[in-house]
Each structure stands twice: as structure tokens, then as C-alpha cells.
C-alpha positions in Angstrom: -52.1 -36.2 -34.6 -53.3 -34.0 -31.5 -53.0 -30.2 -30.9 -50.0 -29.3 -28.2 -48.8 -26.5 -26.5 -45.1 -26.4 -24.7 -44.9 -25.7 -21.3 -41.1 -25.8 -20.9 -38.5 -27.0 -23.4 -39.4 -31.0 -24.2 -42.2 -30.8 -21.8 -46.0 -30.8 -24.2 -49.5 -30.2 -23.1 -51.6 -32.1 -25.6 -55.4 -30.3 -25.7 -58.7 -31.4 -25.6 -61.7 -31.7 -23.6 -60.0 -34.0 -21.5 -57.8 -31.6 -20.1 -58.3 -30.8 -16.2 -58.6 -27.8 -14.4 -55.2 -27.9 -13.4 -54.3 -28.4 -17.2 -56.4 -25.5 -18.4 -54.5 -23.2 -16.0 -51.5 -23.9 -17.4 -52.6 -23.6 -20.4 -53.9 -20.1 -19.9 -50.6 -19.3 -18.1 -48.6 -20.6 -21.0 -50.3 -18.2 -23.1 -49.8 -15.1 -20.9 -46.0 -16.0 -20.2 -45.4 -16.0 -24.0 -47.4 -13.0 -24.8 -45.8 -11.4 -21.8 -49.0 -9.8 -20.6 -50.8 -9.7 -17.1 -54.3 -10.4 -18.6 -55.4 -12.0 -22.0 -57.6 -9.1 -22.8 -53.8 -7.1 -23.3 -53.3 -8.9 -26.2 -53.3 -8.2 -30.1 -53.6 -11.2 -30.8 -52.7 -15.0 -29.4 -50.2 -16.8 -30.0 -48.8 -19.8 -28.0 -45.4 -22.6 -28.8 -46.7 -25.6 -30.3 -48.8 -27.0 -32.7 -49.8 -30.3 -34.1 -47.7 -33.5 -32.5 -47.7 -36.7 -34.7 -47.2 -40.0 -33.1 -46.4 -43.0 -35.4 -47.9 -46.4 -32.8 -46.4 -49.4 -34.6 -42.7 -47.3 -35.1 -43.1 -45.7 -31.5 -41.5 -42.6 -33.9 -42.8 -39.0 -32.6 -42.3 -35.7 -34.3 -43.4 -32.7 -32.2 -43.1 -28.9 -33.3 -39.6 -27.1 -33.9 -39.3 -24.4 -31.7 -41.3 -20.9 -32.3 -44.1 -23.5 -34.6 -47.2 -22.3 -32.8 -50.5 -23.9 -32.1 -52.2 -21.1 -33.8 -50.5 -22.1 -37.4 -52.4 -25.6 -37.1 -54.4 -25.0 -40.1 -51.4 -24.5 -42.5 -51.3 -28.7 -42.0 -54.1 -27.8 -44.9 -50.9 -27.0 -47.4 -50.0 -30.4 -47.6 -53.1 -31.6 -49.9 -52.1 -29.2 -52.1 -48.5 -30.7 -52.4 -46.9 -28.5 -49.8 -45.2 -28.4 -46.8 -46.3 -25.8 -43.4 -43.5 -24.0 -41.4 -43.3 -26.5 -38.3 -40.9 -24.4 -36.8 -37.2 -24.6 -36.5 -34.1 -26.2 -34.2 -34.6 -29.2 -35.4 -35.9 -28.0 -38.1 -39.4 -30.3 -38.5 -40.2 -31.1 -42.5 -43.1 -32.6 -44.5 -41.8 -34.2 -47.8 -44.6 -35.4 -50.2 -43.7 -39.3 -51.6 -46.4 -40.7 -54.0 -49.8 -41.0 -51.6 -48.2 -40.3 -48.5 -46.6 -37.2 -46.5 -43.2 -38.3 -44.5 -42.9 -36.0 -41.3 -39.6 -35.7 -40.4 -37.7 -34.2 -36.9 -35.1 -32.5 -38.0 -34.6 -31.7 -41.8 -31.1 -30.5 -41.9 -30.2 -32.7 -42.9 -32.8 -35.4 -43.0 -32.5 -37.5 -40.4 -35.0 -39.4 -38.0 -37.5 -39.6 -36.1 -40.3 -39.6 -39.2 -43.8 -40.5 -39.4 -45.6 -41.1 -42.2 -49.1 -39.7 -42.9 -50.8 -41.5 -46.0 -52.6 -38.1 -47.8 -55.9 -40.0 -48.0 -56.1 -39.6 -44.1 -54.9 -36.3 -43.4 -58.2 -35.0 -43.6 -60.0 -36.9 -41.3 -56.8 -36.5 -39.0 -57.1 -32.6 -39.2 -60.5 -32.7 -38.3 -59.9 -34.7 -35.1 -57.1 -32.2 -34.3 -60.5 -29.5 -34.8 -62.5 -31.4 -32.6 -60.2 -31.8 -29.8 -59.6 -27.8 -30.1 -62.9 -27.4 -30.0 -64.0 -29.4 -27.3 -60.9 -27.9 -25.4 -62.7 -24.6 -26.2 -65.4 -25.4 -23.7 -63.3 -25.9 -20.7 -62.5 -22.1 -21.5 -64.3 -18.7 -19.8 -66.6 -18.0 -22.7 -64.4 -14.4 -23.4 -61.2 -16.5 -23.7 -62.7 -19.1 -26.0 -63.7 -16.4 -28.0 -60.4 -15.0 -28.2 -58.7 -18.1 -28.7 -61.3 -19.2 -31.0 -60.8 -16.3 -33.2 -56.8 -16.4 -33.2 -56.3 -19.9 -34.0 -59.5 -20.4 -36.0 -60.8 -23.8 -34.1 -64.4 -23.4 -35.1 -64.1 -21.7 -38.8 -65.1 -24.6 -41.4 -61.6 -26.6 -42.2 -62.8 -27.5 -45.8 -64.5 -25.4 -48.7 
């Protein structure tokens, strides 16, 4: 599971403090290109296409976010221990169904059809909070204004549990 951004249609920017220079940039100018503002410090508040990409190894299965998901909805992920299922987006239409112990993530949900990963519940947590640590280590690539901003709209730092 790792926090992504879409640059251009199929094309995903995953985040963390791996990222280069280069990849920061286009990060920032993702953000400003959606919000449709010259400078961040225009904006209400931020918002960016994306969110959490899951990534099944031994199926080589990959669901990414429907289209209008945004990164800053990450936390809704949180839903699924309670027995629901976050807004990934739409067209196609990403779902979470709940089976027993585990949460099946499917691409397109209209109808049900593959790709699907499967997330077993017990690990969800520890998963979300590597998603929070990759966010928040991408944080510190960031101007310190911007990472505030960011920081406060998609709520990377704020305590996941309790």
C-alpha cells in the first residue's frame, strides 16, 4: 500500500522520502494544476488525484484510485476496521468488500470484476501506518510553509489511532 498522486491519466507518482527533486516538483505542480491556482498560498484548501495504491506481489494484481479519489481522503482507509468501505473514487469504480478476516479491494465494482487484492484486516493497520510514514517523510522534502499546508489538509502527522 503506498500513497500516490496522478500526474496524467494511468500515469502515478508514488510518495515518500525517496522522491527526488525533480519528483517533488511535479508534485507541487500537480497540486497547483488541479487547484487551478498560480501559488499554493491561493488555496482553501488542498486537494490532489490519488490516494492509496495497493499492489498484490505474488498475484502481480494492482488496484490504484478511481478517478476524482484524492490523496487527501487517505485516512477514510480507517472505515474499513470498522466494517466499512472508503469512497476510492469512480470510473472504474474501485470497491472494498469485507469477507471474514480479510478486505478484498477490487478495480472496478460495477460489476465486480478484476484486478483485486486482498488485505487480511489484521494488517491494515500496520499497512496504514507505513502509508503515514511515507507521507510524512515526503513531508520533509517540502518548503516548511507547504508541508504545513499539506500537512494540515491531508492530516499526515495527526495521530492515525485513538
Amino acid at each position: 500500500m503506498e500513497p500516490v498522486v496522478e500526474l496524467s491519466f494511468g500515469s502515478w507518482l508514488a510518495l515518500s522520502g525517496e522522491c527526488t527533486g525533480e519528483q517533488v516538483e511535479r508534485f507541487l505542480s500537480t497540486l497547483t494544476d488541479y487547484l487551478q491556482v498560480e501559488t499554493l498560498a491561493e488555496a482553501d484548501m488542498l486537494i490532489v488525484h490519488g490516494g492509496l495504491r495497493l499492489a498484490d506481489r505474488r498475484t502481480g494484481a494492482v488496484v490504484v484510485p478511481g478517478c476524482c479519489g484524492g490523496l487527501e481522503d487517505w485516512r477514510d482507509w480507517l472505515e474499513i476496521l470498522d466494517g466499512g468501505s472508503p469512497w476510492l473514487g469512480h470510473d472504474p469504480w474501485p470497491k472494498v468488500e469485507i469477507d471474514g478476516d480479510r478486505a478484498r479491494v477490487w478495480q472496478d465494482s460495477s460489476p465486480l470484476r478484476g484486478p483485486y487484492v486482498d488485505v487480511p484486516l489484521g494488517d491494515l493497520a500496520a499497512l496504514l501506518l507505513g502509508v503515514q510514514r511515507d507521507l510524512t517523510d515526503f513531508l520533509e522534502l517540502l518548503e516548511v510553509p507547504v508541508a504545513r499546508m499539506v500537512d494540515r489538509d491531508f492530516r499526515v502527522t495527526a495521530a492515525l489511532f485513538g
